[in-house]
ROMIDO-960554 format. One record per residue (C-alpha): residue number from 1; chain; x, y, z. Coordinates in steps of 0.1 Angstrom, whole numbers. Each point is the difference from the previous one (the first is absolute). Layout:
# residues N
seq NUM; mol A; c1 X; c2 Y; c3 Z $
...
This chain:
# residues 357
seq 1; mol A; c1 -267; c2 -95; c3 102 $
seq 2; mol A; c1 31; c2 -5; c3 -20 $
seq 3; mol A; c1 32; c2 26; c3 -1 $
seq 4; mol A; c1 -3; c2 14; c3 -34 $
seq 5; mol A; c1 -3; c2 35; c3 -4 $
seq 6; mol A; c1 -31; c2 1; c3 -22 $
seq 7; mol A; c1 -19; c2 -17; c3 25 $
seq 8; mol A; c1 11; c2 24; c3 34 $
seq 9; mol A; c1 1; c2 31; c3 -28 $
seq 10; mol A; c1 -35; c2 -14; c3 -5 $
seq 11; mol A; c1 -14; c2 -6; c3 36 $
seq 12; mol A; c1 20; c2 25; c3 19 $
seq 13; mol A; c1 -9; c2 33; c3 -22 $
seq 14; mol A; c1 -33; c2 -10; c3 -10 $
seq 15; mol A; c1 -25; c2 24; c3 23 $
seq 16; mol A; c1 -31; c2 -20; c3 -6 $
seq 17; mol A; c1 12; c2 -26; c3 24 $
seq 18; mol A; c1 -2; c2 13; c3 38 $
seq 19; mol A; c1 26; c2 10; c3 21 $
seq 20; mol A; c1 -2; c2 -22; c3 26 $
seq 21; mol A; c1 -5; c2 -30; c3 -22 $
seq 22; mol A; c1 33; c2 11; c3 -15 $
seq 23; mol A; c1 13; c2 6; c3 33 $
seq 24; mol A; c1 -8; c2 -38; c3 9 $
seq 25; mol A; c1 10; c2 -20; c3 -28 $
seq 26; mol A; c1 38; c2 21; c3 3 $
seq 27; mol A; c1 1; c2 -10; c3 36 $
seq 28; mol A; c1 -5; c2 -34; c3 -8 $
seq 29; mol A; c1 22; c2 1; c3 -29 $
seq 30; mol A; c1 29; c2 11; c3 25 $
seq 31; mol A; c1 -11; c2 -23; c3 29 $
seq 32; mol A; c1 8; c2 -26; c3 -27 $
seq 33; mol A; c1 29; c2 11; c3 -14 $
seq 34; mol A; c1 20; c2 24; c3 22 $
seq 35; mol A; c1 13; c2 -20; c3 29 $
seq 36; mol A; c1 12; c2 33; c3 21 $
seq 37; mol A; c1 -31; c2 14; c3 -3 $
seq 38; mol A; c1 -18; c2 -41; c3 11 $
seq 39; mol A; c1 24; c2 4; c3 27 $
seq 40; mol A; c1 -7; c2 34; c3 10 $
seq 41; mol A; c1 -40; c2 -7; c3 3 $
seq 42; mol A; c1 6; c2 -31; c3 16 $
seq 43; mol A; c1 17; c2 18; c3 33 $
seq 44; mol A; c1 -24; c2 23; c3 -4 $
seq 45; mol A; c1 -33; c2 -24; c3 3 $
seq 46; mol A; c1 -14; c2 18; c3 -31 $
seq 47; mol A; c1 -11; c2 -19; c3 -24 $
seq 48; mol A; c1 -39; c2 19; c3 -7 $
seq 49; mol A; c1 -2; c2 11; c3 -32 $
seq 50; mol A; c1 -22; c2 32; c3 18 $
seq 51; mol A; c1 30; c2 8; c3 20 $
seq 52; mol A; c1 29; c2 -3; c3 -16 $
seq 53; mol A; c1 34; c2 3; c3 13 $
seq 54; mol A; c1 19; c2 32; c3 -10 $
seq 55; mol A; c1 41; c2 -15; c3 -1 $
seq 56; mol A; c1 28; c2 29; c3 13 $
seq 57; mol A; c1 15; c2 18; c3 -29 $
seq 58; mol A; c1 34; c2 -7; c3 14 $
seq 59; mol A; c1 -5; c2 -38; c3 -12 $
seq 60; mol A; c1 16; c2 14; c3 -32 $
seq 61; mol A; c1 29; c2 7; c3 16 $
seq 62; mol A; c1 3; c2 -28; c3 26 $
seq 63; mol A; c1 -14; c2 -35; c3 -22 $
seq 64; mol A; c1 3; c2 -6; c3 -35 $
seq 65; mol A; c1 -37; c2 2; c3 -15 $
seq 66; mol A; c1 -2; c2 -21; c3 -30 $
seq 67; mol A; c1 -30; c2 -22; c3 -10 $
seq 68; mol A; c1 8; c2 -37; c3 -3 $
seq 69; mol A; c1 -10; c2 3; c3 -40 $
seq 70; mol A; c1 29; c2 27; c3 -3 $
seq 71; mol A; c1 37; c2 -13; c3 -13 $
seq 72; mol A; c1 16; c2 31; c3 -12 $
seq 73; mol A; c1 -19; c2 38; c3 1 $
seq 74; mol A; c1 -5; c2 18; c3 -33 $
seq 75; mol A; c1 11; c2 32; c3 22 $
seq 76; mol A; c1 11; c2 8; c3 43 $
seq 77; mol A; c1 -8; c2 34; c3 12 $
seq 78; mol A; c1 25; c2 13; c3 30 $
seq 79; mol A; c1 -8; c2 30; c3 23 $
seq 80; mol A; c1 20; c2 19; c3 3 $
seq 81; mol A; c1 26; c2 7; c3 29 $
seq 82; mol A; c1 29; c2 12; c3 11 $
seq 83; mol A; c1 29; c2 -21; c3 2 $
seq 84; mol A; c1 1; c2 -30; c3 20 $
seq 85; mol A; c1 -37; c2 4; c3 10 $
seq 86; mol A; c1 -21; c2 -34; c3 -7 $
seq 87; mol A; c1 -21; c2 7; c3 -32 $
seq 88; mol A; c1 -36; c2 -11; c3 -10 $
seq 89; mol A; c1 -3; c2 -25; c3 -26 $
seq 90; mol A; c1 -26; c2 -4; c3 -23 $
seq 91; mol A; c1 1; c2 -27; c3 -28 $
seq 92; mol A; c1 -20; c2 4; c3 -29 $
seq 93; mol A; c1 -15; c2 -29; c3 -14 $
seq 94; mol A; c1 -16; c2 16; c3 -27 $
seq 95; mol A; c1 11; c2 34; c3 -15 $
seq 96; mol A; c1 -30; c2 1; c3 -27 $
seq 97; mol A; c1 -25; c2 2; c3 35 $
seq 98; mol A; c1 23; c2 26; c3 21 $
seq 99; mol A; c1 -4; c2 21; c3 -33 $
seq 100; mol A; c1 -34; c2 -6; c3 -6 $
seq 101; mol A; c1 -10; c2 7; c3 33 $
seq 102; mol A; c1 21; c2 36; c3 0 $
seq 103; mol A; c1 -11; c2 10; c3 -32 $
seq 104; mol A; c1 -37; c2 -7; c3 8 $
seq 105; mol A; c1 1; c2 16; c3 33 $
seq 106; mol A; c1 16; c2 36; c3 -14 $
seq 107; mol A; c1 -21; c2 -3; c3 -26 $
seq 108; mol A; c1 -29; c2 -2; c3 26 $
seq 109; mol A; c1 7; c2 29; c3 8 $
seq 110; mol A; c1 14; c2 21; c3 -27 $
seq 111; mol A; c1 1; c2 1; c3 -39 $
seq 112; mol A; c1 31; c2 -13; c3 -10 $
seq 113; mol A; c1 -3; c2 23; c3 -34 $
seq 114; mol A; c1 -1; c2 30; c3 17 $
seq 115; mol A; c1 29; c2 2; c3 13 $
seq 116; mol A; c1 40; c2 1; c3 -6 $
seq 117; mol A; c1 17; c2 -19; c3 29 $
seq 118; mol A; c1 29; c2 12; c3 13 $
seq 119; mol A; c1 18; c2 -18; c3 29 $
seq 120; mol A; c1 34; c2 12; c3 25 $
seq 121; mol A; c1 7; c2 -27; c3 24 $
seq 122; mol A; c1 35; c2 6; c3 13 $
seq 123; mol A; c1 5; c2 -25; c3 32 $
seq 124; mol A; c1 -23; c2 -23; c3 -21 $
seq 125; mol A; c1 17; c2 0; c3 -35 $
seq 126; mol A; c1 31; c2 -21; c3 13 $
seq 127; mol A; c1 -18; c2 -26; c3 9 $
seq 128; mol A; c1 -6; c2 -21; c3 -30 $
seq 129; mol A; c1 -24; c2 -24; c3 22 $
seq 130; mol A; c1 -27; c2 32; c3 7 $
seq 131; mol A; c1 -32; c2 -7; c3 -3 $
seq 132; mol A; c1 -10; c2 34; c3 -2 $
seq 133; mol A; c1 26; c2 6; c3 -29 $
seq 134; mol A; c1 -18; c2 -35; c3 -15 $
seq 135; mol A; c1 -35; c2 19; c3 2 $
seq 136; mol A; c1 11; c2 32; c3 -19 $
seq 137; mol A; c1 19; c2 -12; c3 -21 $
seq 138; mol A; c1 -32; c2 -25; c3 -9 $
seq 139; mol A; c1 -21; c2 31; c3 -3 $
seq 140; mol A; c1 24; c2 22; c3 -21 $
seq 141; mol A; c1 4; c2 -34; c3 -24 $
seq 142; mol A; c1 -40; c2 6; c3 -5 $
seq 143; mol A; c1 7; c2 34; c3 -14 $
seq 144; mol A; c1 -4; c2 4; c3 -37 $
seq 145; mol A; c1 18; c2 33; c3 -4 $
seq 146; mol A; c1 35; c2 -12; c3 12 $
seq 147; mol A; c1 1; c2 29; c3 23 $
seq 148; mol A; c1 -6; c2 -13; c3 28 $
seq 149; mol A; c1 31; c2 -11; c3 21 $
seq 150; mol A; c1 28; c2 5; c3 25 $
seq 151; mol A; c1 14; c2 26; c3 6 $
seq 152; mol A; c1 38; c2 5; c3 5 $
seq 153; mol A; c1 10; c2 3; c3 41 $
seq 154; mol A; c1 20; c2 31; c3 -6 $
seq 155; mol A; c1 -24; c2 17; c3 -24 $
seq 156; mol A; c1 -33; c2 -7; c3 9 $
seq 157; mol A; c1 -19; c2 26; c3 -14 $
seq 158; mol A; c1 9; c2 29; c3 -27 $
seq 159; mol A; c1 -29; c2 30; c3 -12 $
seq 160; mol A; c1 7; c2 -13; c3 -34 $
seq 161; mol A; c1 -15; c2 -33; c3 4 $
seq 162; mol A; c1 -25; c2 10; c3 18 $
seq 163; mol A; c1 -13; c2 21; c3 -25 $
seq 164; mol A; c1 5; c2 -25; c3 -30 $
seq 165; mol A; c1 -21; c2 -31; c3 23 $
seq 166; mol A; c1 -29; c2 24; c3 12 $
seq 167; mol A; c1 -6; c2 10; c3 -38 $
seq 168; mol A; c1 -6; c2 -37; c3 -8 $
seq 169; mol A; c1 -26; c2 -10; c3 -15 $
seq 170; mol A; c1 -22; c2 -29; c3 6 $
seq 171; mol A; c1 -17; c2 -6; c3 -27 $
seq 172; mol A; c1 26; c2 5; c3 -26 $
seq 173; mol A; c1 19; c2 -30; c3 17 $
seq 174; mol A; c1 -25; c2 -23; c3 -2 $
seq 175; mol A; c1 -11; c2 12; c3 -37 $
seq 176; mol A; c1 35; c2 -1; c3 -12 $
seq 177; mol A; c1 -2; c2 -39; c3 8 $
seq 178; mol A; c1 -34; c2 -5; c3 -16 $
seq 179; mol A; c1 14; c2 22; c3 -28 $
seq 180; mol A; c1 28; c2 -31; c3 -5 $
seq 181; mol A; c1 -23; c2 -26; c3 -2 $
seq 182; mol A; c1 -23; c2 17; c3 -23 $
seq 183; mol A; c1 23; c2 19; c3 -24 $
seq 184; mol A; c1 -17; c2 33; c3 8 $
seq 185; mol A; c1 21; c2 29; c3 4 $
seq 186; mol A; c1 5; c2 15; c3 38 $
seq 187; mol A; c1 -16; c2 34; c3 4 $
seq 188; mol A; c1 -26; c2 -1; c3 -24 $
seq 189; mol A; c1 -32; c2 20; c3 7 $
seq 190; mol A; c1 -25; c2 -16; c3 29 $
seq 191; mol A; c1 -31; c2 -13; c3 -7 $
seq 192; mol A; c1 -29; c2 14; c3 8 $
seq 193; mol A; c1 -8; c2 -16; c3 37 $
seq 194; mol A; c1 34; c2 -9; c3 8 $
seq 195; mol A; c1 14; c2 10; c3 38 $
seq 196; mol A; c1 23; c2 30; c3 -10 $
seq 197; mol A; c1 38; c2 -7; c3 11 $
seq 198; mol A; c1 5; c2 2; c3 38 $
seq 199; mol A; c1 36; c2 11; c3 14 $
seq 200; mol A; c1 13; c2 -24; c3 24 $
seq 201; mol A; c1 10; c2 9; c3 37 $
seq 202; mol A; c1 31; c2 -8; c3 16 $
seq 203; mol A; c1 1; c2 -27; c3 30 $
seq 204; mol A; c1 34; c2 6; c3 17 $
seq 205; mol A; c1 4; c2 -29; c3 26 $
seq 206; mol A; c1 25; c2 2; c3 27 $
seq 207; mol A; c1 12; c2 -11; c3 36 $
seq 208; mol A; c1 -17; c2 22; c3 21 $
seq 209; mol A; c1 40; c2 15; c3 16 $
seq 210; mol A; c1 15; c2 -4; c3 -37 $
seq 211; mol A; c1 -30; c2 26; c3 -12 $
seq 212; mol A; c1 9; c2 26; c3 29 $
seq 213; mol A; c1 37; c2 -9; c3 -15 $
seq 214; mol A; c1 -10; c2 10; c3 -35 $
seq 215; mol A; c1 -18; c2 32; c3 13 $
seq 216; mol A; c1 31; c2 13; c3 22 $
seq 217; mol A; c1 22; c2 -6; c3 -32 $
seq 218; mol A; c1 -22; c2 24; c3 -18 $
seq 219; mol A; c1 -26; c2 -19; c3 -17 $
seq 220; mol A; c1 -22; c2 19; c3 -26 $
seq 221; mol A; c1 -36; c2 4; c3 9 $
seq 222; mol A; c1 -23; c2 -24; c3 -19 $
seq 223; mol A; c1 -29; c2 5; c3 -30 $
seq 224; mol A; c1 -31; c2 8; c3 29 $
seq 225; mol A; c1 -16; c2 -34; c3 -12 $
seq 226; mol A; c1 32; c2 -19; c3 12 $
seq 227; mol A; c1 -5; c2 -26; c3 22 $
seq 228; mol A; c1 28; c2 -13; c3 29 $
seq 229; mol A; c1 -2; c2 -36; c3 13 $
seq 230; mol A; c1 23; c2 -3; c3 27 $
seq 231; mol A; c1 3; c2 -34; c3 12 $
seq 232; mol A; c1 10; c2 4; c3 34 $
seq 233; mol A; c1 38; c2 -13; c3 7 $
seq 234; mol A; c1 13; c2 21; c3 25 $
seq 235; mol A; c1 38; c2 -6; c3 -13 $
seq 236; mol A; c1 21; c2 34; c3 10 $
seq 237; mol A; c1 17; c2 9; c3 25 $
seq 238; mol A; c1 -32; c2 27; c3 5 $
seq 239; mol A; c1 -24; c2 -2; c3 35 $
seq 240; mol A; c1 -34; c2 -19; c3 -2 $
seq 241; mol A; c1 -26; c2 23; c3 -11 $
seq 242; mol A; c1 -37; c2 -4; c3 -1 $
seq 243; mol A; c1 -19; c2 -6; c3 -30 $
seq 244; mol A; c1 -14; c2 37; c3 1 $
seq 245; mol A; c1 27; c2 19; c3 4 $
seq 246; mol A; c1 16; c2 -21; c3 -29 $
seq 247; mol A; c1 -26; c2 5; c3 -21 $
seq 248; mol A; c1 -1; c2 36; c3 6 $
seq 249; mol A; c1 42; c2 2; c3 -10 $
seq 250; mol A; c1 -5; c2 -18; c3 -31 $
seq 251; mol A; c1 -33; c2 21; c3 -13 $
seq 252; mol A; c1 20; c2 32; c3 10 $
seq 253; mol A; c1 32; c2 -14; c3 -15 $
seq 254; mol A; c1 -17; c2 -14; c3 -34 $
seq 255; mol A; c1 -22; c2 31; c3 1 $
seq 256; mol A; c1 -31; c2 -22; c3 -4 $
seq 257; mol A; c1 -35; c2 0; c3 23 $
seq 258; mol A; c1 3; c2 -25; c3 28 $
seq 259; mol A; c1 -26; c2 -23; c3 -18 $
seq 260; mol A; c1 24; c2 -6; c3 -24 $
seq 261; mol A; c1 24; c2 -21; c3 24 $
seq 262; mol A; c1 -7; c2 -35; c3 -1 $
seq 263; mol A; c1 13; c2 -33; c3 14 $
seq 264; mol A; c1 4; c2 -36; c3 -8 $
seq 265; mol A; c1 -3; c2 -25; c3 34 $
seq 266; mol A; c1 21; c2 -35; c3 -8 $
seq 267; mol A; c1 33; c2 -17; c3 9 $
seq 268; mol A; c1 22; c2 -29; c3 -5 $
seq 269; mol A; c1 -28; c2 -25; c3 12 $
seq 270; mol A; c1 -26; c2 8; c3 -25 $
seq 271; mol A; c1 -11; c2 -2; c3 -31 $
seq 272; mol A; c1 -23; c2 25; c3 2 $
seq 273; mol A; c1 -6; c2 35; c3 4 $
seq 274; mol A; c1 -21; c2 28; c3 20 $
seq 275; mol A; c1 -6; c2 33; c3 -15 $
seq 276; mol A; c1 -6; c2 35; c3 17 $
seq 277; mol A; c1 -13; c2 22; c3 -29 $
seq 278; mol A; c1 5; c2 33; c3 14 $
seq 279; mol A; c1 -29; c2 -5; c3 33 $
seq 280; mol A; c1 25; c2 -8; c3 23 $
seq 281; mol A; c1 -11; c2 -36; c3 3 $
seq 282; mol A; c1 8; c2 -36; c3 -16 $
seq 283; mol A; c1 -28; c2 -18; c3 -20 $
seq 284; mol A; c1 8; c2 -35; c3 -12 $
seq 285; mol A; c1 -6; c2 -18; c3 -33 $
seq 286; mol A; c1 -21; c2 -28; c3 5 $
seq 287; mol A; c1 19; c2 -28; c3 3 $
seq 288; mol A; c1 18; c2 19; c3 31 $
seq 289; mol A; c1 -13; c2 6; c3 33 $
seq 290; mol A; c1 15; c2 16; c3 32 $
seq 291; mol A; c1 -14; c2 3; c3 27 $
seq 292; mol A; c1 11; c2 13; c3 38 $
seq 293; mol A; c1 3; c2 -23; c3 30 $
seq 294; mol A; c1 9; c2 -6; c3 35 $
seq 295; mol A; c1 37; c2 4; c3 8 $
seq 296; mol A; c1 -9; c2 -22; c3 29 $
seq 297; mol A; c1 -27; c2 -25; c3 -15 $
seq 298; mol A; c1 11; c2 2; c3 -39 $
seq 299; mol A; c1 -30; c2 -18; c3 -9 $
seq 300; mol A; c1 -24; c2 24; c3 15 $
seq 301; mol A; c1 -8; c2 30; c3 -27 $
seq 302; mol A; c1 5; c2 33; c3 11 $
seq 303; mol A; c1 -34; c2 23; c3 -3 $
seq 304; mol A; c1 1; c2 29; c3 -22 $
seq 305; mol A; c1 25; c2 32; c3 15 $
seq 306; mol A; c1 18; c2 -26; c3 22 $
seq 307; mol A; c1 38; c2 -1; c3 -5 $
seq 308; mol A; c1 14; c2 -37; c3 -3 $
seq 309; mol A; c1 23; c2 -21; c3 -20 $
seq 310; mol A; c1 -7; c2 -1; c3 -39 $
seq 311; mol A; c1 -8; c2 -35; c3 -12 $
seq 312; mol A; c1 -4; c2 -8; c3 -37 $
seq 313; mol A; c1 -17; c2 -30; c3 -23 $
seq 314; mol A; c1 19; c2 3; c3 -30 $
seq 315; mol A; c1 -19; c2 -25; c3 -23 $
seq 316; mol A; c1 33; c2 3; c3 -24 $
seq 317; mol A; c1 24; c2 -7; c3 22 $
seq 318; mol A; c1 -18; c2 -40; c3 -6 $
seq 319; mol A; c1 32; c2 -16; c3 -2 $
seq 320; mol A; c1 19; c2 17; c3 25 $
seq 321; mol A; c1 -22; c2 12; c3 32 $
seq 322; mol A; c1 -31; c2 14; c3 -3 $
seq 323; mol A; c1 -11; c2 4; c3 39 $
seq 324; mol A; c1 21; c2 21; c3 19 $
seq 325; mol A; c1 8; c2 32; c3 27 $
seq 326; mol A; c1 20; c2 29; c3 -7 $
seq 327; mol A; c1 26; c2 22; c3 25 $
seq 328; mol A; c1 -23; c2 29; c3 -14 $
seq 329; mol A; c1 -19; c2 20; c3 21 $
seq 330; mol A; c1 -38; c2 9; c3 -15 $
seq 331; mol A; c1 -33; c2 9; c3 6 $
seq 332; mol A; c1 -30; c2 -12; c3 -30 $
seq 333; mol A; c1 -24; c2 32; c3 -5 $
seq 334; mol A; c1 -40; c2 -8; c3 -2 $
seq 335; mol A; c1 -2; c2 6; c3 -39 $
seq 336; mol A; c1 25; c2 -36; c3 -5 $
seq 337; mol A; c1 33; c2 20; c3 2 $
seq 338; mol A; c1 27; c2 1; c3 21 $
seq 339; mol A; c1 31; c2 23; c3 9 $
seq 340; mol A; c1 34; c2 -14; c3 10 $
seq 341; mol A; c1 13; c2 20; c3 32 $
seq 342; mol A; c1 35; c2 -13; c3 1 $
seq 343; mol A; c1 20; c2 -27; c3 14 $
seq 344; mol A; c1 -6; c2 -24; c3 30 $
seq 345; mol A; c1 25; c2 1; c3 28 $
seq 346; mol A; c1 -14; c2 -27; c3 23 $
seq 347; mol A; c1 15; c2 -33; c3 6 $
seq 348; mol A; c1 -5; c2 -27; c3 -23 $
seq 349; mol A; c1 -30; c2 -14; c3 -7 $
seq 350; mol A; c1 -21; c2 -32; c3 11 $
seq 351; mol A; c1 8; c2 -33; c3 -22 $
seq 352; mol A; c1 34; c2 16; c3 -4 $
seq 353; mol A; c1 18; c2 -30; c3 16 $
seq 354; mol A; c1 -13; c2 -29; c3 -19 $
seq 355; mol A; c1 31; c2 18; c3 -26 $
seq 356; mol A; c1 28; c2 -9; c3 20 $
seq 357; mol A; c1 -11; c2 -34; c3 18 $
């Protein structure tokens, strides 16, 4: 298969095509073409296309990744960090796929026209090389109203606004462009049939500490159809908290019902994104599968309710590494999701060394 982005765009997002076939013919792509990942699944005698190797996350940070196709990346992603700590790299071959695949996968999950985005990232906003600030700033690009956006570090959030966003309205944006290409005049009388003019909702995404930030400097509670996507990124100085009790400050604090907290599940090394809709569990788009396994025997999947190390197949991540094992703690539910329980503190993993030799 050649590089172009019409064909992976193609192949990759097209859900006729299996899986597992998909899963196959991107493992064999990278066997080809990614000689860290050759390397890796030559020390690790697996070369079955039914088994395949799940790389160490920290290969990011310790090799350079970079298909043998790849001269210069349209974009490189860099965790973030505190200073002098060793950050994960993630070149970008293509930045027409790495939108693609975000775009498709929120809108997987959500209607991108029913909602204003709004998005306060301090600890993530200085680094120009985020690939979380890459994905928002993708999805607020999307929005025809031009309200979506940024908002300022030391004044995230004023009643005002809020007021003016949450009276929106949906259908007026997208009649005022048809209006431009027809001549008609915006505002004129529906037609008999036509889906009457729906106000649209306010998506306020945050780190999850930066949200408890906004709440302690006296956020205003939001319109009760509000929805908050924290993104993890525990980036204070604050104490780890569990995902219930955090959800339980930021409902309280944004005065909105606990279904109404939400979460996005990605990082540096993907492409790709998970989405927890308010359930309290992750569902994947389908190009995107995680699944929980062994801490001791990474090949061997965890059963359903048993904690382990979070793997992913990102099928977007093509030119970079698709195969590989997280530092995340998880557990996969029986209906296909899966919650993410925190970090892992154990020693390094197995295949680790073949880094450094």
């Amino acid at each position: 298969m050649n590089q172009s982005y019409t064909t992976w765009r193609n192949y990759l997002f097209n859900t006729d095509i299996p899986f597992d076939d998909k899963v196959r013919t991107v493992y064999r792509h990278q066997l080809e073409h990614q000689p860290v990942y050759r390397r890796f699944c030559d020390d690790m005698n697996g070369l079955d296309e039914n088994a395949i190797p799940l790389i160490p996350v920290q290969v990011y940070r310790d090799a350079v990744v970079r298909a043998d196709y790849l001269e210069t990346p349209q974009a490189v992603f860099r965790s973030s960090g505190t200073t002098g700590m060793k950050q994960s790299i993630h070149e970008i071959a293509d930045l027409r796929l790495y939108y693609e695949s975000c775009y498709r996968g929120f809108s997987q999950f959500y209607d991108p026209h029913e909602f204003v985005l709004l998005a306060w990232l301090p600890g993530y906003s200085d680094n120009p090389e985020s690939s979380l600030v890459a994905m928002i700033d993708h999805l607020i690009q999307r929005d025809g109203t031009g309200q979506s956006r940024f908002l300022p570090l030391d004044q995230p959030l004023a009643g005002a606004d809020l007021t003016t966003l949450s009276n929106l309205n949906t259908v007026t944006y997208l009649n005022t462009r048809r209006h431009r290409r027809s001549g008609r005049m915006p505002g004129a009388t529906a037609k008999p049939g036509v889906t009457p003019a729906k106000k649209r909702r306010i998506m306020l995404f945050g780190a999850a500490f930066g949200l408890l930030d906004m709440i302690d400097a006296g956020a205003p509670k939001l319109p009760e159809d509000a929805v908050i996507v924290e993104t993890g990124g525990m980036k204070t100085h604050r104490r780890e908290i569990s995902k219930e009790e955090l959800r339980k400050r930021l409902s309280d604090g944004f005065g909105l019902p606990p279904e109404s907290i939400h979460s996005e599940y990605g990082m540096t090394e993907m492409c790709s994104q998970a989405w927890d809709t308010g359930k309290g569990s992750f569902d994947c788009p389908p190009w995107l599968r995680i699944t929980v396994r062994n801490p001791e025997n990474p090949q061997q999947v965890q059963p359903a309710g048993e904690e382990g190390l979070i793997g992913v197949m990102d099928l977007a991540n093509v030119h970079s590494l698709a195969f590989f094992l997280t530092q995340d703690r998880g557990v996969a539910l029986p209906d296909g999701s899966f919650r993410v329980l925190g970090r892992w503190d154990h020693a390094e993993l197995r295949g680790c060394n073949f880094l450094v030799e």
